[in-house]
C-alpha positions as CSV (number, residue, x, y, z in Angstrom):
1,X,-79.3,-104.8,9.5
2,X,-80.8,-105.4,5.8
3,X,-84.5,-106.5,5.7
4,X,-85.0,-110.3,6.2
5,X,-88.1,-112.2,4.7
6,X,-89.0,-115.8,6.0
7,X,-90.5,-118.0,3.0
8,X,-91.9,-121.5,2.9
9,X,-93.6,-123.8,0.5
10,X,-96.5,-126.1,1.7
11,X,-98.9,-128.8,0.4
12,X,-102.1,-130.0,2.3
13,X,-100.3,-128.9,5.7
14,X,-103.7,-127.6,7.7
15,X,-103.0,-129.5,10.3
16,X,-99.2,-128.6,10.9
17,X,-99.0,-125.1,9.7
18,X,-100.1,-123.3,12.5
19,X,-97.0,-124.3,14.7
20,X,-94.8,-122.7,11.7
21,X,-97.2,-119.0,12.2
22,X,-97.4,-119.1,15.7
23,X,-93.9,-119.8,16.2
24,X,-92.9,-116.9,13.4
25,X,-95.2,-114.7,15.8
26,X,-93.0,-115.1,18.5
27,X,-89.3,-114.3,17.3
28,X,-87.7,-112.2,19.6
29,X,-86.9,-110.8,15.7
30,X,-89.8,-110.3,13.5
31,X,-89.6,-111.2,10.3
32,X,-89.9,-107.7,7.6
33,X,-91.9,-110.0,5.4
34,X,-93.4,-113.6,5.1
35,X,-93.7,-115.0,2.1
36,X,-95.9,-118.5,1.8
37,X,-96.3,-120.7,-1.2
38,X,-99.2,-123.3,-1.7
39,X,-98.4,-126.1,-4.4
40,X,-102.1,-126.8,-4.6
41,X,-103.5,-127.9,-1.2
42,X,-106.8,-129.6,-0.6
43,X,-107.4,-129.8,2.8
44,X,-107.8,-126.2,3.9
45,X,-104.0,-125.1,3.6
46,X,-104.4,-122.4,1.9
47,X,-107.6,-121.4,3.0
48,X,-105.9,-121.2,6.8
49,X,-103.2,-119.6,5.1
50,X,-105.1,-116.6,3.8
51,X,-107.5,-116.7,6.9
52,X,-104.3,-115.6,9.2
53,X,-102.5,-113.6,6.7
54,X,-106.3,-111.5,6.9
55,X,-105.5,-110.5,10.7
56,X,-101.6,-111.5,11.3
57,X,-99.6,-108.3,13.4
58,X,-97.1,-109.4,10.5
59,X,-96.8,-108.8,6.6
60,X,-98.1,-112.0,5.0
61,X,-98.1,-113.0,1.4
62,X,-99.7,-116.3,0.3
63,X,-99.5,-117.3,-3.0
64,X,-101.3,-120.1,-4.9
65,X,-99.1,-122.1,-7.3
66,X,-101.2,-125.3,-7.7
67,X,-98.6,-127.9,-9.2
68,X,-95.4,-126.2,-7.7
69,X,-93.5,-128.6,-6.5
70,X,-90.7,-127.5,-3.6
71,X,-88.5,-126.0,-5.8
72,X,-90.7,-124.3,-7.9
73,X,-92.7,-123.5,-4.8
74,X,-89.3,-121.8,-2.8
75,X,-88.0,-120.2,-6.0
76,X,-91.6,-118.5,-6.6
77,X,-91.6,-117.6,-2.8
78,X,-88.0,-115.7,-3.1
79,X,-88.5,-114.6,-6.3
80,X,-91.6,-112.4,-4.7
81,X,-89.7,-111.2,-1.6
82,X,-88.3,-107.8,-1.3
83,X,-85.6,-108.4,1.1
84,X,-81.9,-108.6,0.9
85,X,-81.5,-111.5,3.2
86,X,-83.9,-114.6,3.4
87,X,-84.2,-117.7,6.0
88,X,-86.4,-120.6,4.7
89,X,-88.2,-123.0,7.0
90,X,-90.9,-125.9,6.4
91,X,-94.0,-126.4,7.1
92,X,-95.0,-128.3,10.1
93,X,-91.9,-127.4,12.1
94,X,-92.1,-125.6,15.1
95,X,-89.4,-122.0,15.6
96,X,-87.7,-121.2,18.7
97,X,-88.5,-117.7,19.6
98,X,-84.2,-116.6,18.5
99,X,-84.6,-118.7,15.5
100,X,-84.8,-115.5,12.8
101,X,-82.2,-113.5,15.3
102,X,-79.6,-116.5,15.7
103,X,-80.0,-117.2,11.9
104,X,-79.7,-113.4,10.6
105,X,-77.1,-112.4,13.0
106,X,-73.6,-113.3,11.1
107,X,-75.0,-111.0,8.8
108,X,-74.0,-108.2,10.5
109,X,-70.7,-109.6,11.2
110,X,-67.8,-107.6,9.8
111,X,-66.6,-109.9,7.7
112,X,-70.2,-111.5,7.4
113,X,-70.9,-114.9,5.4
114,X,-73.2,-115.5,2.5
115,X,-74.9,-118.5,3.6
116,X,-76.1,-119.1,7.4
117,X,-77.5,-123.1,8.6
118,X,-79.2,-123.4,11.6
119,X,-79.8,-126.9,13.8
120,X,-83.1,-129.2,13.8
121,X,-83.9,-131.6,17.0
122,X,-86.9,-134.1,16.7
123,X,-90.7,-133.3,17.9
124,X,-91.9,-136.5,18.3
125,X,-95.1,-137.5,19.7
126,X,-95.3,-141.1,19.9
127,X,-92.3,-143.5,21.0
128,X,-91.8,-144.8,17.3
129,X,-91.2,-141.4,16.5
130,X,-89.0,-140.2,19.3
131,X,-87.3,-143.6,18.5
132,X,-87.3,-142.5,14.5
133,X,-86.0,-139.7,15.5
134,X,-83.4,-140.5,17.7
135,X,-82.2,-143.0,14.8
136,X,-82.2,-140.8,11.8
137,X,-80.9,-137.3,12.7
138,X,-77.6,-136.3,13.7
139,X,-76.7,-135.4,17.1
140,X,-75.0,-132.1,17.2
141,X,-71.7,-133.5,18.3
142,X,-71.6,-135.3,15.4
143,X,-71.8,-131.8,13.2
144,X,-68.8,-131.0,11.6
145,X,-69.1,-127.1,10.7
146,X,-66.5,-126.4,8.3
147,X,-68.8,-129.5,6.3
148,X,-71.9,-128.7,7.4
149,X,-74.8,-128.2,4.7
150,X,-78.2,-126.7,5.8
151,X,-81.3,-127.9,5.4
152,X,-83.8,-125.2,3.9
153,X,-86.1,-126.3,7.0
154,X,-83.4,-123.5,8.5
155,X,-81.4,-121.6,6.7
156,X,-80.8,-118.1,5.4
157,X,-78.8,-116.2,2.4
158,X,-78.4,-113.0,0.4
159,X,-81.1,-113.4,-2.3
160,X,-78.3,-112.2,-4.8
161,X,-76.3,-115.7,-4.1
162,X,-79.3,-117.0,-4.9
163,X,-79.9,-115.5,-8.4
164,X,-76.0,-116.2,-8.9
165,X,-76.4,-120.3,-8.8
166,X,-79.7,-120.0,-10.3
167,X,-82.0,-120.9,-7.1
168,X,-83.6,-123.9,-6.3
169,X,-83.4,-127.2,-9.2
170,X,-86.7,-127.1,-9.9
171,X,-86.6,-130.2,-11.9
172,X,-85.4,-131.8,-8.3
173,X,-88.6,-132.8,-6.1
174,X,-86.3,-134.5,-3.1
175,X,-82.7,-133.2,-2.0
176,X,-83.4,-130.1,-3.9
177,X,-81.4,-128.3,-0.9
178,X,-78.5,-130.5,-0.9
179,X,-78.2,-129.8,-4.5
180,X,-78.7,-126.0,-4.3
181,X,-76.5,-125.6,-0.9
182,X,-73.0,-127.6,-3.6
183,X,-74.2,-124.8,-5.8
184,X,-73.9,-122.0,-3.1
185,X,-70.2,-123.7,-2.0
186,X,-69.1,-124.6,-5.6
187,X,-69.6,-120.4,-6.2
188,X,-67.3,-119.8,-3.2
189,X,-70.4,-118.7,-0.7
190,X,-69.0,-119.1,2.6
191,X,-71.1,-120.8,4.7
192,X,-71.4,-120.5,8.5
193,X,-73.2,-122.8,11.1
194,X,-75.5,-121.1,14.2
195,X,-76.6,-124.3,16.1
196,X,-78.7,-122.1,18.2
197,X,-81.3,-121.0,14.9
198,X,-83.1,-124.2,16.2
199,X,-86.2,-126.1,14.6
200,X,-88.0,-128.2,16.2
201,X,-90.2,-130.8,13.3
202,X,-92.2,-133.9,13.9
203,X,-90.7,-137.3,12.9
204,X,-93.0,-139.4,10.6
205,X,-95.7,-140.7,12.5
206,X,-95.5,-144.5,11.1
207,X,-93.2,-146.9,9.4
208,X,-95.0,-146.9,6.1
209,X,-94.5,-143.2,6.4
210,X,-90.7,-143.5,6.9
211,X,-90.1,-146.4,4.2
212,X,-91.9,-143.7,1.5
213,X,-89.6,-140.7,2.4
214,X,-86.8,-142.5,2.5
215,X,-87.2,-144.5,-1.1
216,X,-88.2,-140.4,-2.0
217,X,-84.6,-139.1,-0.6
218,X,-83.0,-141.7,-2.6
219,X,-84.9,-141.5,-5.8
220,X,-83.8,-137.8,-5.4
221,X,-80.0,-138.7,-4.6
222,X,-80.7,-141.4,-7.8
223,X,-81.9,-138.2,-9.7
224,X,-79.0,-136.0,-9.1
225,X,-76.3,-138.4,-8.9
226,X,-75.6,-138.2,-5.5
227,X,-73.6,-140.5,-3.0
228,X,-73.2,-142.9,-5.5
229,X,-70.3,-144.9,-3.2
230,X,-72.9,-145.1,-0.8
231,X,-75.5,-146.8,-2.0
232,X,-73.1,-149.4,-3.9
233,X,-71.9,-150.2,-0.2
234,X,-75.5,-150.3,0.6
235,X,-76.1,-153.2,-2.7
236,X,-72.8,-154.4,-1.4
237,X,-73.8,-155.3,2.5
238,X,-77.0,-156.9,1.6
239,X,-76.6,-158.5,-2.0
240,X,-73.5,-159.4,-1.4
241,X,-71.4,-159.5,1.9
242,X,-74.9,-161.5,4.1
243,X,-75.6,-163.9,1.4
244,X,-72.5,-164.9,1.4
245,X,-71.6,-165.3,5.0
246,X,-75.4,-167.2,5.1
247,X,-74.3,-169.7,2.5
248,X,-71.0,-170.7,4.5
249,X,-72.7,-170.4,7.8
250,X,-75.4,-172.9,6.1
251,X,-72.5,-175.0,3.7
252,X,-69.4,-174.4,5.3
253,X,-69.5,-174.0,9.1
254,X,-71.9,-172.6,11.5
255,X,-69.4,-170.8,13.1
256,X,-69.9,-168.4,9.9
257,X,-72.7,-167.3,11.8
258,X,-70.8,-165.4,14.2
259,X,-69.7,-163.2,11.4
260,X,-73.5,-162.7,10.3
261,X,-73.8,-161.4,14.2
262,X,-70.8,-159.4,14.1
263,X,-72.2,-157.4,10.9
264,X,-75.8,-156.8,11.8
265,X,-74.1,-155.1,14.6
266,X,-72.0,-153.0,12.8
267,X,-75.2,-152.0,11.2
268,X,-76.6,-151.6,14.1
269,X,-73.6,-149.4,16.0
270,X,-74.4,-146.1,14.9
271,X,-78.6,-146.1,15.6
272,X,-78.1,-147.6,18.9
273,X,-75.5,-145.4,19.2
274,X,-77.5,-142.3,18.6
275,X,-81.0,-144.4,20.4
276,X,-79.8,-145.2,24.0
277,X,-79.6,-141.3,25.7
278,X,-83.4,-140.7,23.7
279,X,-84.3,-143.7,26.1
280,X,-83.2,-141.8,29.5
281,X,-86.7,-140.9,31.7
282,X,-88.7,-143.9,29.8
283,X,-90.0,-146.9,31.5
284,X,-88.0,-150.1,30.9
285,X,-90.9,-151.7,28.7
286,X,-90.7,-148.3,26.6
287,X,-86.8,-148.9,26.5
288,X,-87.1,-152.4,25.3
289,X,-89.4,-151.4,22.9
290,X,-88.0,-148.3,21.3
291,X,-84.6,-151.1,21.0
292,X,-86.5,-153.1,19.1
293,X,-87.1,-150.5,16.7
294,X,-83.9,-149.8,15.8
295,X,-82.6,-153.0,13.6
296,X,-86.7,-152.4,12.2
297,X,-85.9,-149.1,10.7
298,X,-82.2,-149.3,10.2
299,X,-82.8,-152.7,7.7
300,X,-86.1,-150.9,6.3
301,X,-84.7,-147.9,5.8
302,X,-82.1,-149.5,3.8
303,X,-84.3,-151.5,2.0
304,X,-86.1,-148.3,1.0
305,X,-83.4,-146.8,0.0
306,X,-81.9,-149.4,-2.4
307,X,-85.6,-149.4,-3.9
308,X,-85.6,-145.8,-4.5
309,X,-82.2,-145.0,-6.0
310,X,-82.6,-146.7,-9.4
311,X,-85.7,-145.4,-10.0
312,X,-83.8,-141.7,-9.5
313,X,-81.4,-142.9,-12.0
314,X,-83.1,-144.2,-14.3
315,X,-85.5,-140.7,-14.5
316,X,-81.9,-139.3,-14.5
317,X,-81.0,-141.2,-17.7
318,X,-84.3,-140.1,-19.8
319,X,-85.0,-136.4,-18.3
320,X,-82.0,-135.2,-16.3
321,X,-81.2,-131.6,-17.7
322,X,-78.1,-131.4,-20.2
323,X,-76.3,-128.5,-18.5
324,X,-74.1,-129.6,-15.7
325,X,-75.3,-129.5,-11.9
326,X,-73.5,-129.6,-8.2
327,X,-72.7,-133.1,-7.5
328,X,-69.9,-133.0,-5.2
329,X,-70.2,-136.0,-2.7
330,X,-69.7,-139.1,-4.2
Protein backbone atom coordinates (compact mmCIF):
# COMPACT_ATOMS: atom_id res chain seq x y z
CA UNK A 1 0.00 0.00 0.00
CA UNK A 2 1.72 3.45 -1.00
CA UNK A 3 2.24 6.00 1.91
CA UNK A 4 -0.99 8.08 2.59
CA UNK A 5 -0.69 11.68 4.21
CA UNK A 6 -3.93 13.33 5.76
CA UNK A 7 -3.83 17.33 5.12
CA UNK A 8 -6.16 20.05 6.21
CA UNK A 9 -6.39 23.84 6.17
CA UNK A 10 -7.81 25.74 9.27
CA UNK A 11 -8.52 29.32 10.43
CA UNK A 12 -9.23 30.33 14.06
CA UNK A 13 -10.53 26.60 14.70
CA UNK A 14 -9.16 26.26 18.63
CA UNK A 15 -12.14 25.22 19.66
CA UNK A 16 -12.98 22.48 16.94
CA UNK A 17 -9.68 21.15 16.04
CA UNK A 18 -9.09 18.79 18.60
CA UNK A 19 -12.01 16.41 17.47
CA UNK A 20 -10.11 16.35 13.90
CA UNK A 21 -6.42 15.17 16.04
CA UNK A 22 -8.02 12.98 18.35
CA UNK A 23 -10.01 11.35 15.91
CA UNK A 24 -6.75 11.00 13.37
CA UNK A 25 -5.19 9.35 16.59
CA UNK A 26 -7.54 6.67 16.51
CA UNK A 27 -7.64 5.24 12.82
CA UNK A 28 -7.55 1.71 12.87
CA UNK A 29 -4.95 3.10 9.93
CA UNK A 30 -2.56 5.67 10.87
CA UNK A 31 -1.89 8.21 8.78
CA UNK A 32 2.27 8.04 7.32
CA UNK A 33 2.13 11.84 7.62
CA UNK A 34 -0.21 14.87 8.65
CA UNK A 35 0.13 17.77 7.06
CA UNK A 36 -1.83 21.06 8.66
CA UNK A 37 -2.04 24.48 7.25
CA UNK A 38 -3.02 27.71 9.26
CA UNK A 39 -4.41 30.68 7.07
CA UNK A 40 -3.48 33.01 9.85
CA UNK A 41 -5.48 32.17 13.01
CA UNK A 42 -5.97 34.34 16.05
CA UNK A 43 -7.42 32.46 18.60
CA UNK A 44 -4.79 29.95 19.52
CA UNK A 45 -5.15 27.62 16.31
CA UNK A 46 -2.00 27.33 15.56
CA UNK A 47 -0.54 27.62 18.75
CA UNK A 48 -2.68 24.23 19.77
CA UNK A 49 -1.61 23.05 16.51
CA UNK A 50 2.16 23.21 17.22
CA UNK A 51 1.53 22.35 21.00
CA UNK A 52 0.23 18.63 19.82
CA UNK A 53 2.39 18.26 16.84
CA UNK A 54 5.31 18.77 20.02
CA UNK A 55 4.18 15.32 21.64
CA UNK A 56 1.65 13.56 18.92
CA UNK A 57 2.67 9.44 18.57
CA UNK A 58 2.14 10.73 14.83
CA UNK A 59 4.29 12.80 12.20
CA UNK A 60 2.87 16.32 12.31
CA UNK A 61 3.69 19.26 10.14
CA UNK A 62 2.04 22.61 10.82
CA UNK A 63 2.61 25.31 8.66
CA UNK A 64 1.83 29.00 8.96
CA UNK A 65 0.43 30.65 5.78
CA UNK A 66 -1.16 33.78 7.26
CA UNK A 67 -3.64 34.98 4.35
CA UNK A 68 -4.02 31.43 2.59
CA UNK A 69 -7.21 31.05 1.92
CA UNK A 70 -8.64 27.18 1.41
CA UNK A 71 -7.21 26.66 -1.69
CA UNK A 72 -4.03 28.15 -1.28
CA UNK A 73 -4.09 26.61 2.21
CA UNK A 74 -4.73 22.71 0.74
CA UNK A 75 -2.54 23.24 -2.30
CA UNK A 76 0.44 24.38 0.20
CA UNK A 77 -0.55 21.45 2.50
CA UNK A 78 -0.13 18.80 -0.55
CA UNK A 79 2.45 20.47 -2.13
CA UNK A 80 4.63 19.69 1.26
CA UNK A 81 3.52 16.02 1.66
CA UNK A 82 5.64 13.20 0.67
CA UNK A 83 3.04 10.63 -0.02
CA UNK A 84 1.73 9.05 -3.07
CA UNK A 85 -1.80 9.01 -1.96
CA UNK A 86 -3.60 11.82 0.14
CA UNK A 87 -7.16 12.05 1.95
CA UNK A 88 -8.22 15.62 2.94
CA UNK A 89 -10.56 16.41 5.83
CA UNK A 90 -11.70 19.78 7.65
CA UNK A 91 -11.34 21.17 10.53
CA UNK A 92 -13.92 20.78 13.21
CA UNK A 93 -15.19 17.43 11.93
CA UNK A 94 -14.96 14.51 13.85
CA UNK A 95 -13.21 10.83 11.94
CA UNK A 96 -14.60 7.47 12.49
CA UNK A 97 -11.78 5.26 13.65
CA UNK A 98 -11.87 3.26 9.51
CA UNK A 99 -12.18 6.58 8.04
CA UNK A 100 -8.27 6.63 6.54
CA UNK A 101 -8.73 2.57 5.96
CA UNK A 102 -12.25 2.78 4.19
CA UNK A 103 -10.96 5.84 2.15
CA UNK A 104 -7.36 4.42 1.09
CA UNK A 105 -8.59 0.96 0.47
CA UNK A 106 -9.67 0.99 -3.38
CA UNK A 107 -6.23 1.89 -3.70
CA UNK A 108 -5.05 -1.30 -3.53
CA UNK A 109 -7.76 -2.65 -5.73
CA UNK A 110 -6.50 -4.31 -8.89
CA UNK A 111 -7.84 -2.16 -11.14
CA UNK A 112 -7.75 0.77 -8.38
CA UNK A 113 -9.40 4.32 -8.96
CA UNK A 114 -7.74 7.63 -8.91
CA UNK A 115 -10.10 9.50 -6.83
CA UNK A 116 -11.90 8.01 -3.56
CA UNK A 117 -15.19 10.16 -1.71
CA UNK A 118 -16.13 9.22 1.45
CA UNK A 119 -19.78 10.06 3.27
CA UNK A 120 -20.48 13.02 5.94
CA UNK A 121 -23.65 12.67 8.58
CA UNK A 122 -24.51 15.77 10.83
CA UNK A 123 -23.02 16.36 14.52
CA UNK A 124 -25.36 18.55 15.84
CA UNK A 125 -25.77 19.77 19.17
CA UNK A 126 -28.72 21.82 19.49
CA UNK A 127 -32.22 21.01 17.87
CA UNK A 128 -31.77 23.90 15.19
CA UNK A 129 -28.85 22.23 14.13
CA UNK A 130 -29.94 18.65 14.07
CA UNK A 131 -32.94 20.30 12.36
CA UNK A 132 -30.24 22.25 9.85
CA UNK A 133 -28.80 19.35 9.42
CA UNK A 134 -31.41 17.09 8.70
CA UNK A 135 -32.58 19.79 6.07
CA UNK A 136 -29.51 20.51 4.16
CA UNK A 137 -27.45 17.31 3.67
CA UNK A 138 -28.23 14.42 1.66
CA UNK A 139 -29.37 11.23 2.96
CA UNK A 140 -27.32 8.45 1.69
CA UNK A 141 -30.11 6.92 -0.28
CA UNK A 142 -30.36 9.83 -2.17
CA UNK A 143 -26.41 9.33 -3.37
CA UNK A 144 -26.10 8.47 -6.75
CA UNK A 145 -22.38 6.93 -7.11
CA UNK A 146 -21.71 6.81 -10.58
CA UNK A 147 -22.52 11.10 -9.98
CA UNK A 148 -21.22 11.38 -6.84
CA UNK A 149 -18.58 14.32 -6.15
CA UNK A 150 -16.66 14.42 -2.85
CA UNK A 151 -16.30 16.86 -0.52
CA UNK A 152 -12.60 17.57 0.51
CA UNK A 153 -14.01 17.29 4.15
CA UNK A 154 -13.38 13.33 2.96
CA UNK A 155 -11.74 12.45 0.18
CA UNK A 156 -8.43 11.04 -1.11
CA UNK A 157 -6.29 10.95 -4.52
CA UNK A 158 -2.92 10.17 -6.07
CA UNK A 159 -1.05 13.48 -5.61
CA UNK A 160 0.06 13.09 -9.32
CA UNK A 161 -3.83 13.68 -10.53
CA UNK A 162 -3.50 16.40 -8.51
CA UNK A 163 -0.46 18.15 -10.18
CA UNK A 164 -2.19 16.97 -13.58
CA UNK A 165 -5.47 19.42 -13.20
CA UNK A 166 -3.36 21.83 -11.43
CA UNK A 167 -4.71 21.36 -7.66
CA UNK A 168 -6.94 23.42 -5.93
CA UNK A 169 -8.43 27.08 -7.79
CA UNK A 170 -6.85 29.11 -5.54
CA UNK A 171 -8.60 32.14 -6.85
CA UNK A 172 -11.93 30.12 -5.56
CA UNK A 173 -12.59 30.86 -1.73
CA UNK A 174 -16.17 28.67 -1.69
CA UNK A 175 -16.85 25.53 -3.87
CA UNK A 176 -13.26 25.26 -4.52
CA UNK A 177 -13.83 21.26 -4.33
CA UNK A 178 -16.61 21.09 -6.59
CA UNK A 179 -14.52 22.94 -9.07
CA UNK A 180 -11.33 20.88 -8.53
CA UNK A 181 -13.38 17.32 -8.26
CA UNK A 182 -14.97 18.57 -12.63
CA UNK A 183 -11.28 18.94 -13.07
CA UNK A 184 -10.26 15.45 -11.68
CA UNK A 185 -13.54 13.88 -13.91
CA UNK A 186 -12.97 16.24 -16.97
CA UNK A 187 -9.13 14.40 -17.01
CA UNK A 188 -10.84 10.99 -17.03
CA UNK A 189 -9.91 10.21 -13.10
CA UNK A 190 -12.25 7.64 -12.16
CA UNK A 191 -13.81 8.27 -9.22
CA UNK A 192 -15.22 5.77 -6.63
CA UNK A 193 -17.57 6.27 -3.63
CA UNK A 194 -16.72 4.37 0.05
CA UNK A 195 -19.86 5.46 2.13
CA UNK A 196 -18.28 3.86 5.05
CA UNK A 197 -14.93 6.77 5.10
CA UNK A 198 -17.51 8.63 7.35
CA UNK A 199 -17.22 12.21 8.85
CA UNK A 200 -19.05 13.32 11.28
CA UNK A 201 -19.12 17.76 11.39
CA UNK A 202 -21.23 20.09 13.31
CA UNK A 203 -24.06 22.00 11.61
CA UNK A 204 -23.94 25.88 12.00
CA UNK A 205 -24.86 26.58 15.34
CA UNK A 206 -27.39 29.65 14.36
CA UNK A 207 -29.43 30.97 11.58
CA UNK A 208 -27.38 34.02 10.98
CA UNK A 209 -24.61 31.49 10.72
CA UNK A 210 -26.45 29.42 7.98
CA UNK A 211 -27.79 32.59 5.88
CA UNK A 212 -23.79 33.72 5.68
CA UNK A 213 -22.56 30.29 4.31
CA UNK A 214 -25.06 29.83 2.23
CA UNK A 215 -24.87 33.57 0.33
CA UNK A 216 -20.80 32.24 0.57
CA UNK A 217 -21.58 28.88 -1.46
CA UNK A 218 -23.45 30.84 -3.90
CA UNK A 219 -21.18 33.82 -4.40
CA UNK A 220 -18.75 30.88 -5.03
CA UNK A 221 -21.13 28.95 -7.58
CA UNK A 222 -21.73 32.98 -8.88
CA UNK A 223 -17.74 32.96 -9.18
CA UNK A 224 -17.30 29.88 -11.09
CA UNK A 225 -20.28 29.78 -13.09
CA UNK A 226 -21.92 27.15 -11.64
CA UNK A 227 -25.57 25.84 -11.66
CA UNK A 228 -26.64 28.65 -13.45
CA UNK A 229 -30.31 26.84 -14.33
CA UNK A 230 -30.68 26.67 -10.83
CA UNK A 231 -30.57 29.75 -9.50
CA UNK A 232 -32.71 31.31 -12.49
CA UNK A 233 -35.46 28.75 -11.15
CA UNK A 234 -34.58 29.99 -7.78
CA UNK A 235 -35.28 34.14 -9.27
CA UNK A 236 -38.00 32.43 -11.12
CA UNK A 237 -40.15 30.89 -7.95
CA UNK A 238 -39.88 33.90 -5.95
CA UNK A 239 -39.75 37.02 -8.41
CA UNK A 240 -41.82 35.60 -10.51
CA UNK A 241 -44.14 32.45 -10.16
CA UNK A 242 -45.53 33.85 -6.10
CA UNK A 243 -46.01 37.36 -7.05
CA UNK A 244 -48.02 36.40 -9.58
CA UNK A 245 -50.29 33.81 -8.05
CA UNK A 246 -50.52 36.75 -4.97
CA UNK A 247 -51.75 39.33 -7.40
CA UNK A 248 -54.69 36.94 -8.77
CA UNK A 249 -55.33 35.46 -5.43
CA UNK A 250 -55.60 39.33 -4.24
CA UNK A 251 -57.25 40.68 -7.97
CA UNK A 252 -58.68 37.76 -9.52
CA UNK A 253 -59.94 35.06 -7.17
CA UNK A 254 -59.01 33.89 -3.78
CA UNK A 255 -59.20 30.54 -4.81
CA UNK A 256 -55.56 31.53 -6.36
CA UNK A 257 -54.56 31.08 -3.06
CA UNK A 258 -54.78 27.46 -3.11
CA UNK A 259 -52.12 27.49 -5.67
CA UNK A 260 -49.83 29.79 -3.30
CA UNK A 261 -50.41 26.65 -0.81
CA UNK A 262 -49.74 24.06 -3.22
CA UNK A 263 -46.20 25.79 -4.10
CA UNK A 264 -44.85 26.56 -0.67
CA UNK A 265 -45.33 22.94 -0.32
CA UNK A 266 -43.53 21.88 -3.21
CA UNK A 267 -40.87 23.91 -1.57
CA UNK A 268 -41.29 22.48 1.28
CA UNK A 269 -41.42 18.51 0.01
CA UNK A 270 -37.93 17.70 -0.11
CA UNK A 271 -36.84 19.29 3.69
CA UNK A 272 -39.67 17.78 5.29
CA UNK A 273 -38.90 15.01 3.46
CA UNK A 274 -35.44 14.58 4.58
CA UNK A 275 -36.69 16.31 8.46
CA UNK A 276 -39.39 13.91 9.71
CA UNK A 277 -37.03 10.46 10.57
CA UNK A 278 -34.29 13.28 12.35
CA UNK A 279 -37.48 13.85 14.52
CA UNK A 280 -37.84 10.00 15.76
CA UNK A 281 -36.87 9.73 19.80
CA UNK A 282 -37.81 13.66 20.30
CA UNK A 283 -40.51 14.92 22.43
CA UNK A 284 -43.59 16.17 20.53
CA UNK A 285 -42.87 19.94 21.46
CA UNK A 286 -39.17 19.35 20.02
CA UNK A 287 -41.07 17.74 16.86
CA UNK A 288 -43.25 20.78 16.40
CA UNK A 289 -40.53 22.91 16.77
CA UNK A 290 -37.82 21.47 14.68
CA UNK A 291 -41.15 21.63 11.82
CA UNK A 292 -41.31 24.93 12.24
CA UNK A 293 -37.84 25.29 11.19
CA UNK A 294 -37.95 23.92 8.08
CA UNK A 295 -40.13 26.52 5.79
CA UNK A 296 -37.52 29.15 8.19
CA UNK A 297 -34.47 27.79 6.53
CA UNK A 298 -35.71 26.42 3.32
CA UNK A 299 -37.14 30.28 2.35
CA UNK A 300 -33.82 31.83 4.03
CA UNK A 301 -31.71 29.72 2.63
CA UNK A 302 -33.01 30.76 -0.65
CA UNK A 303 -33.05 34.15 0.01
CA UNK A 304 -29.31 33.82 0.87
CA UNK A 305 -28.64 32.28 -1.99
CA UNK A 306 -30.19 34.58 -4.59
CA UNK A 307 -28.24 37.43 -2.51
CA UNK A 308 -25.06 35.72 -2.95
CA UNK A 309 -24.92 34.64 -6.61
CA UNK A 310 -24.61 38.02 -8.26
CA UNK A 311 -22.20 39.21 -6.27
CA UNK A 312 -20.05 35.84 -7.43
CA UNK A 313 -20.77 36.94 -10.90
CA UNK A 314 -20.18 40.08 -10.90
CA UNK A 315 -16.43 39.31 -9.16
CA UNK A 316 -16.50 36.76 -12.05
CA UNK A 317 -16.91 39.55 -14.67
CA UNK A 318 -13.94 41.86 -13.34
CA UNK A 319 -11.33 39.14 -11.94
CA UNK A 320 -12.29 35.58 -13.08
CA UNK A 321 -9.05 34.08 -14.66
CA UNK A 322 -8.85 34.15 -18.59
CA UNK A 323 -7.85 30.42 -19.04
CA UNK A 324 -10.83 28.16 -19.03
CA UNK A 325 -11.97 26.23 -15.84
CA UNK A 326 -14.38 22.95 -15.01
CA UNK A 327 -17.88 24.09 -15.20
CA UNK A 328 -19.79 21.17 -16.00
CA UNK A 329 -23.27 21.43 -14.22
CA UNK A 330 -25.32 23.93 -15.45
Amino acid sequence: MPRVAVIATVLNEVGAIGDLLRSLLAQSRPPDEIVIVDGGSRDGTLEALQTFAATAPLPLQVISAPGANISRGRNIAIAAATSEIIASADAGVRLVPCWLAELTAPFADDQPPDVVGGFFLPDPRTLFERALGAITLPRLEEIDPARFDPSSRSVAFRKASWQAVGGYPEWLDYCEDLVFDFGLRDAGYRVHFAPAALVHFRPRPTLRAFLKQYYRYARGDGKADLYLYRHLARYATYLVAFPALKALALWASPWWWLAVLAGLGLLLRAPGRRLLPALHGLAPREQLQALLWAPVIRIGGDLAKMAGYPVGVLWRLKHAPSEPWPRRRR
